[in-house]
C-alpha positions in Angstrom: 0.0 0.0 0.0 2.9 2.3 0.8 4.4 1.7 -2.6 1.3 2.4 -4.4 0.5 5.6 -2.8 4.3 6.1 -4.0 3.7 5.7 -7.1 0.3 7.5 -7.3 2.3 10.9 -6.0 4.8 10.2 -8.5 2.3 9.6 -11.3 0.5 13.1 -10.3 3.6 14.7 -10.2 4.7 13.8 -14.1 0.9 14.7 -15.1 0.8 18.0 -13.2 4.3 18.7 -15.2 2.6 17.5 -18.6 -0.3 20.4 -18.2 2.0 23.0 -16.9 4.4 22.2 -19.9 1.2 22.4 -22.4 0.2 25.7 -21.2 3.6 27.5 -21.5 3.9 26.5 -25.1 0.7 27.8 -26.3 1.9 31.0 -25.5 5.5 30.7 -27.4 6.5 31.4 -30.8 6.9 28.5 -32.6 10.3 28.9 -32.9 13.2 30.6 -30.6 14.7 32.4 -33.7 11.4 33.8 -35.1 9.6 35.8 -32.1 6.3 37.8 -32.9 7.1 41.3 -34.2 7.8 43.4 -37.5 10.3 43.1 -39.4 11.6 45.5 -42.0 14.0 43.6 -45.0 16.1 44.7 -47.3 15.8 42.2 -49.9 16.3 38.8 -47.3 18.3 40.9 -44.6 16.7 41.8 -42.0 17.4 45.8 -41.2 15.4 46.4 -38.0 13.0 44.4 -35.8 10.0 45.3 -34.0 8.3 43.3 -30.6 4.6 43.9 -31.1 4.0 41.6 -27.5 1.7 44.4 -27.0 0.1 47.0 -29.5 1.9 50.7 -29.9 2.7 52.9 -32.8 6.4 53.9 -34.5 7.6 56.4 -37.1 8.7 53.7 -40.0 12.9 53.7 -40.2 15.0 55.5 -42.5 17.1 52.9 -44.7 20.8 53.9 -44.3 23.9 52.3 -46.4 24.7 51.9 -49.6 21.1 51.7 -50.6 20.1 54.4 -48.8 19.9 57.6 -52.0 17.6 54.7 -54.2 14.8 54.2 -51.1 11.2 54.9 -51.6 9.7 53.8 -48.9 8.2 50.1 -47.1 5.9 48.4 -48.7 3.7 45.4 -46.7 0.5 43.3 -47.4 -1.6 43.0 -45.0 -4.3 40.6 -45.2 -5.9 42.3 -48.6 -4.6 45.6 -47.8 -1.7 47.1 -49.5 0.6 49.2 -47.4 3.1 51.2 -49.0 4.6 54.3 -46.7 7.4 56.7 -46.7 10.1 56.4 -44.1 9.1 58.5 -40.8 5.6 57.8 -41.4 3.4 56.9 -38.3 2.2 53.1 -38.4 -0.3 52.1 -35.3 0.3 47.8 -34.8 -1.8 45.4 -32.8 -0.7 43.3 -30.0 1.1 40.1 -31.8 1.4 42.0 -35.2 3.8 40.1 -37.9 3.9 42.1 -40.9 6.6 42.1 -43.1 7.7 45.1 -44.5 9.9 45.0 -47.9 12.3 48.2 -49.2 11.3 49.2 -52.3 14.1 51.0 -54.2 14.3 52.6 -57.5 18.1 52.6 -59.4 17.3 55.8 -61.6 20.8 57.5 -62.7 20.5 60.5 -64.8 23.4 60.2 -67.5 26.4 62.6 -67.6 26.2 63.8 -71.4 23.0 64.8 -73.4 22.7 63.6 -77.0 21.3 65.1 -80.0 17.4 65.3 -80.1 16.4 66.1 -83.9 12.6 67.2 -84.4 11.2 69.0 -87.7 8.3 70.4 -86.1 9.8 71.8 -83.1 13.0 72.3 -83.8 16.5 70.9 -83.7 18.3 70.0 -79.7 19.4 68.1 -77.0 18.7 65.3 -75.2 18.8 64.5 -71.8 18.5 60.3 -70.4 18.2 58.9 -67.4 18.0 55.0 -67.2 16.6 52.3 -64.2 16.1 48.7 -64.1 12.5 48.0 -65.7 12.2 46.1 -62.5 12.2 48.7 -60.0 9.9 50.2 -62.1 7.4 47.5 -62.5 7.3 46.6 -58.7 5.9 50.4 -58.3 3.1 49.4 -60.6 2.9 46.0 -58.9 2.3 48.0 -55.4 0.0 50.5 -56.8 1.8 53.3 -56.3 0.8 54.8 -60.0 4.5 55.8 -61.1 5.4 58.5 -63.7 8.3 59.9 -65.0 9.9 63.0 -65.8 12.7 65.1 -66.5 13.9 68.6 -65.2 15.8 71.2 -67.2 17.3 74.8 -66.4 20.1 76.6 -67.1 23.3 75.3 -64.7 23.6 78.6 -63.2 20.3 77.5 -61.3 22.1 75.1 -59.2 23.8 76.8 -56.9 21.6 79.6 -56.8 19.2 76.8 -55.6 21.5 75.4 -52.7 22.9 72.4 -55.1 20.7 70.2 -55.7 17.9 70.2 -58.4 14.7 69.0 -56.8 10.5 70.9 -57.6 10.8 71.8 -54.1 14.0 73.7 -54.5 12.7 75.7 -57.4 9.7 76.5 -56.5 11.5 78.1 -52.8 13.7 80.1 -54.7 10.6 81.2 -57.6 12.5 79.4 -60.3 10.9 78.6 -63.8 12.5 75.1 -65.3 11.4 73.0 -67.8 9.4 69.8 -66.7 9.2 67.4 -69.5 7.2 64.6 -68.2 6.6 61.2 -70.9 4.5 58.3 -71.3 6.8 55.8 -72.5 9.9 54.7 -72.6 13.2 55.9 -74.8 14.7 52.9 -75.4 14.3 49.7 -73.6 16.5 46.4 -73.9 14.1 44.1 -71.4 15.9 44.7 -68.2 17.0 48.2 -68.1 14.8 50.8 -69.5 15.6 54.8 -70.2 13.1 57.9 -70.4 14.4 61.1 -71.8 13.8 64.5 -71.9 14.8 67.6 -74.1 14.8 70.9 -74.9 13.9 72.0 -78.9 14.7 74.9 -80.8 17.1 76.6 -79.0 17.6 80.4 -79.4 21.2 80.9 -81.1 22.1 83.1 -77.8 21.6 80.0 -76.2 23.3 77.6 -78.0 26.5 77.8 -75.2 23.9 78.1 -72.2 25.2 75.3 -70.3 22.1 73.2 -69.3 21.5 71.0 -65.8 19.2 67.8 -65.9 17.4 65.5 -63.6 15.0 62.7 -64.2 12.6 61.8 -61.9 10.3 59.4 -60.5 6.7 60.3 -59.5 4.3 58.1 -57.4 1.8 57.8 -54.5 2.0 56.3 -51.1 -1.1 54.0 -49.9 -2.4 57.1 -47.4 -2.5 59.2 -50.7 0.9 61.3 -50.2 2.5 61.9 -53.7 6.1 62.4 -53.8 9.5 62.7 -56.2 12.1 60.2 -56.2 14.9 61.8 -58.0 17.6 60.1 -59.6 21.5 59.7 -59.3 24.0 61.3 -61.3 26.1 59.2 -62.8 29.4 60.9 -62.1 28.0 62.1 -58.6 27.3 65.7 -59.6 25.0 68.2 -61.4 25.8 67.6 -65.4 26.0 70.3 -67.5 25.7 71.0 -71.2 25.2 73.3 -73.7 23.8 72.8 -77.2 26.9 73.8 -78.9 29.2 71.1 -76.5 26.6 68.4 -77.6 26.7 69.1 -81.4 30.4 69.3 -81.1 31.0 66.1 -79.6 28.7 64.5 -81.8 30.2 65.9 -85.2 33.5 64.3 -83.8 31.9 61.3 -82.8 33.7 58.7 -85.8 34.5 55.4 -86.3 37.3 53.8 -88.3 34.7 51.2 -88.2 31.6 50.5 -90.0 29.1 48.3 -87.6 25.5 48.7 -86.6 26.4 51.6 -84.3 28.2 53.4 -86.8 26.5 52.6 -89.8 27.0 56.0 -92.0 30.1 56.8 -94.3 31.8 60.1 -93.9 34.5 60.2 -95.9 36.5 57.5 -94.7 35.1 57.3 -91.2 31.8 56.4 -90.0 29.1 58.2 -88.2 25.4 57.4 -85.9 24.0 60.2 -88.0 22.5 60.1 -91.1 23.7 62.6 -94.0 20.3 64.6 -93.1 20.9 64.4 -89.0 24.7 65.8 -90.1 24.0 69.0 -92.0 21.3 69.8 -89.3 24.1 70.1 -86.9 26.2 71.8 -89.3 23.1 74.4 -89.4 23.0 75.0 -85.7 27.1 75.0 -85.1 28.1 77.2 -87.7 27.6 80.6 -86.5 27.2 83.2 -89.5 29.9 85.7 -88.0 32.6 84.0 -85.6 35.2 86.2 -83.8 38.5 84.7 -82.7 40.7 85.9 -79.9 44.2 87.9 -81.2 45.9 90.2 -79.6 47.4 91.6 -82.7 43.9 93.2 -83.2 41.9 95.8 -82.1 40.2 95.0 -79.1 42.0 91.7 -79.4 39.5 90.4 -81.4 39.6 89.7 -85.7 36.8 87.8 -87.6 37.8 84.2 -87.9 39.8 83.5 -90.9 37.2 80.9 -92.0 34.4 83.8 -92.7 37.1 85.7 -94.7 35.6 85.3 -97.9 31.9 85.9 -96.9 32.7 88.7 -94.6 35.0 91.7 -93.6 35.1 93.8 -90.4 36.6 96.5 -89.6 36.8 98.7 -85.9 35.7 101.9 -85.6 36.1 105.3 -83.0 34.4 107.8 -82.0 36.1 110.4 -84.2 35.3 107.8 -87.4 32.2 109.5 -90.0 30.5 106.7 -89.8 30.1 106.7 -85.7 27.2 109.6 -85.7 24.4 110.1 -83.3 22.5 107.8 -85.8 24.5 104.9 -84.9 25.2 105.8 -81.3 21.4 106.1 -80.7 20.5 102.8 -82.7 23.2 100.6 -81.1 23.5 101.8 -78.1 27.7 101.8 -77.8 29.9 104.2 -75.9 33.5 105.8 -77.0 35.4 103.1 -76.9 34.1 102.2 -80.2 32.9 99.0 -81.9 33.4 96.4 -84.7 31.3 96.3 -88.1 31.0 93.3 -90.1 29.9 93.4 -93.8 29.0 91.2 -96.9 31.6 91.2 -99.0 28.9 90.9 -101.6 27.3 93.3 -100.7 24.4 91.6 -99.7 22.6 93.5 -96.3 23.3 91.7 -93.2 19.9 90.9 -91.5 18.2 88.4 -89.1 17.2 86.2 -92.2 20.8 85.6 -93.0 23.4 86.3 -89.8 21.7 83.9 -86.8 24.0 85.2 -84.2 27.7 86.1 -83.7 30.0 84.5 -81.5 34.1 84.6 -79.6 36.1 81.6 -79.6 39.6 81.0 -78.7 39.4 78.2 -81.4 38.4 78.3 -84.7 37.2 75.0 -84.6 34.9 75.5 -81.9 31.7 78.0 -81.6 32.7 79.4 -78.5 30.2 82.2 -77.0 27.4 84.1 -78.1 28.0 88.0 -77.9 25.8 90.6 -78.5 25.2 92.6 -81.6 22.5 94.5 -83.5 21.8 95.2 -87.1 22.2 98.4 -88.6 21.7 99.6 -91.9 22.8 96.1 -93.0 25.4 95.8 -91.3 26.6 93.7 -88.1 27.9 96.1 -85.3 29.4 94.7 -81.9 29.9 96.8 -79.4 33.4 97.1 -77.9 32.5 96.1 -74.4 30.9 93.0 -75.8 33.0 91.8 -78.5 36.1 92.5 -76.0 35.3 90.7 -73.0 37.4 87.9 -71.3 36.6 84.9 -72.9 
């Protein structure tokens, strides 16, 4: 009898243990590695964990490393709801809450040089890229987040004048007008990466050496109905900038000793991306009508550019020369020091139908700057304080 009630204790004991184990794992995670919380992943690692043991509320993280300039936000499924949120934004969780939340990132890099855009209807230009993964893209439109895209253009000068970095909220603070070029569809597109461009058409002559800043941009809209700008990179790190005349240059020297599916057309010898029609359209807009070139052997250090010798001749005038009367003064506008008067050697009137612009270069290969001039009684007349400036 004393052995059985032994054994019944012992018996009572083991059961007793049994329940009490039971009823400790109910409670438990299922595993020891994978306790109930949020998690926030950067592709499979995790970057941050939350306990939700009990229901509260956090600002969503900020994504730091090398990832960090291409972050959009965290995007999570929950049940049939999508969430998709900017970093910072405030997310209420229940008690026992395990949503996952995944990084979304978009790889947009706005490319260093512009290209040559050529339009008939608008006008001849340039060409400004910027490429991304067609995957980055697409899981935007998976989400719902209704991406566009978009380019910004203004004149480099802007950039610093806007703290240094080119962004609609930057412009707009400092009342700056910019060309936003948004587009519908893509540039060019090999299946995995995909480029949208934008461009600026029929540029004034006085603006061919503007230099020029880009940006592209992405455009989309978070699940509590914020819209915001994901900007891209630049490919060498900082602002590019361009001008028309840098772009058309580059391009006319752009030859192959080649012939392949790049450089398909024949110039000369050499090879070229541009068709015979694409070329002499460049020609147009980088051959200036009337190019200066820096001398000092001159007057004002300045002689017309031996390759407009047999259109043109110019010659410098004073105040004490006939020709410098009130009629002149009052029409151009110039002061004692004097000025430089360009001519057809033909004879023919200069007028805006047949001298674009004018320009200084240090290199008669090379357009250089735009300078100011007027027309007067067929002629081209250049004041001395423009013609003479420090190139």
């Amino acid at each position: 009898m004393k052995h059985t009630k032994h054994a019944l204790s012992l018996l009572s004991l083991v059961l007793a243990l049994l329940m009490l184990l039971s009823v400790g794992t109910s409670s438990l995670p299922l595993s020891a590695s994978e306790p109930v919380g949020m998690r926030f992943l950067l592709g499979e690692e995790q970057v941050r964990f939350v306990d939700t043991a009990s229901a509260g509320n956090l600002n969503l993280p900020t994504l730091t490393g090398t990832e960090a300039a291409y972050f959009v936000g965290w995007y999570a499924q929950k049940g049939e709801e999508a969430v998709f949120l900017p970093a910072g934004a405030h997310y209420f969780y229940e008690a026992g809450e395990s949503t996952k939340f995944s990084a979304v990132l978009v790889h947009a890099v706005t490319a260093r040089n512009a290209t040559m855009r050529f339009d008939d209807t608008a006008g001849n230009g340039i060409r400004f890229t910027t490429e991304l993964p067609l995957a980055d893209w697409q899981r935007l439109v998976e989400i719902g987040a209704e991406p566009a895209r978009g380019t910004l253009i203004v004149p480099h000068a802007y950039i610093k004048q806007i703290g240094g970095v080119l962004t609609h909220a930057a412009l707009d603070a400092h009342e700056k007008k910019r060309l936003d070029v948004p587009v519908d569809a893509w540039y060019e597109s090999d299946g995995e990466a995909a480029t949208f461009a934008g461009g600026v058409s029929g540029i004034h002559f006085h603006h061919y050496t503007l230099l020029y800043s880009a940006r592209g941009y992405i455009s989309f809209t978070y699940s509590n109905g914020q819209t915001a700008y994901h900007y891209a990179a630049y490919e060498r790190g900082v602002a590019m900038q361009e001008s028309a005349w840098e772009v058309i240059y580059a391009a006319r020297q752009d030859l192959s000793d080649m012939q392949n599916e790049e450089y398909p057309y024949a110039v000369g010898d050499r090879f070229s991306r541009y068709t015979d029609a694409e070329r002499a359209a460049m020609e147009r807009m980088f051959a200036p009508a009337v190019s200066l070139l820096v001398d000092e052997g001159y007057a004002g250090n300045r002689k017309l550019n031996p390759a407009f010798n047999e259109a043109y001749e110019a010659y410098y005038i004073r105040e004490t020369d006939p020709m410098f009367d009130a009629d002149l003064r009052n029409a151009v506008g110039i002061d004692a020091n004097g000025a430089m008067v360009v001519v057809a050697k033909d004879g023919t009137p200069l007028t805006a139908e047949n001298v674009p612009g004018v320009v200084l270069t240090v290199d008669a290969n090379y357009p250089g700057i735009a300078v100011n001039f007027v027309f007067h009684k067929g002629k081209v007349i250049i004041p001395y304080s423009d013609y003479s400036q420090s190139y």
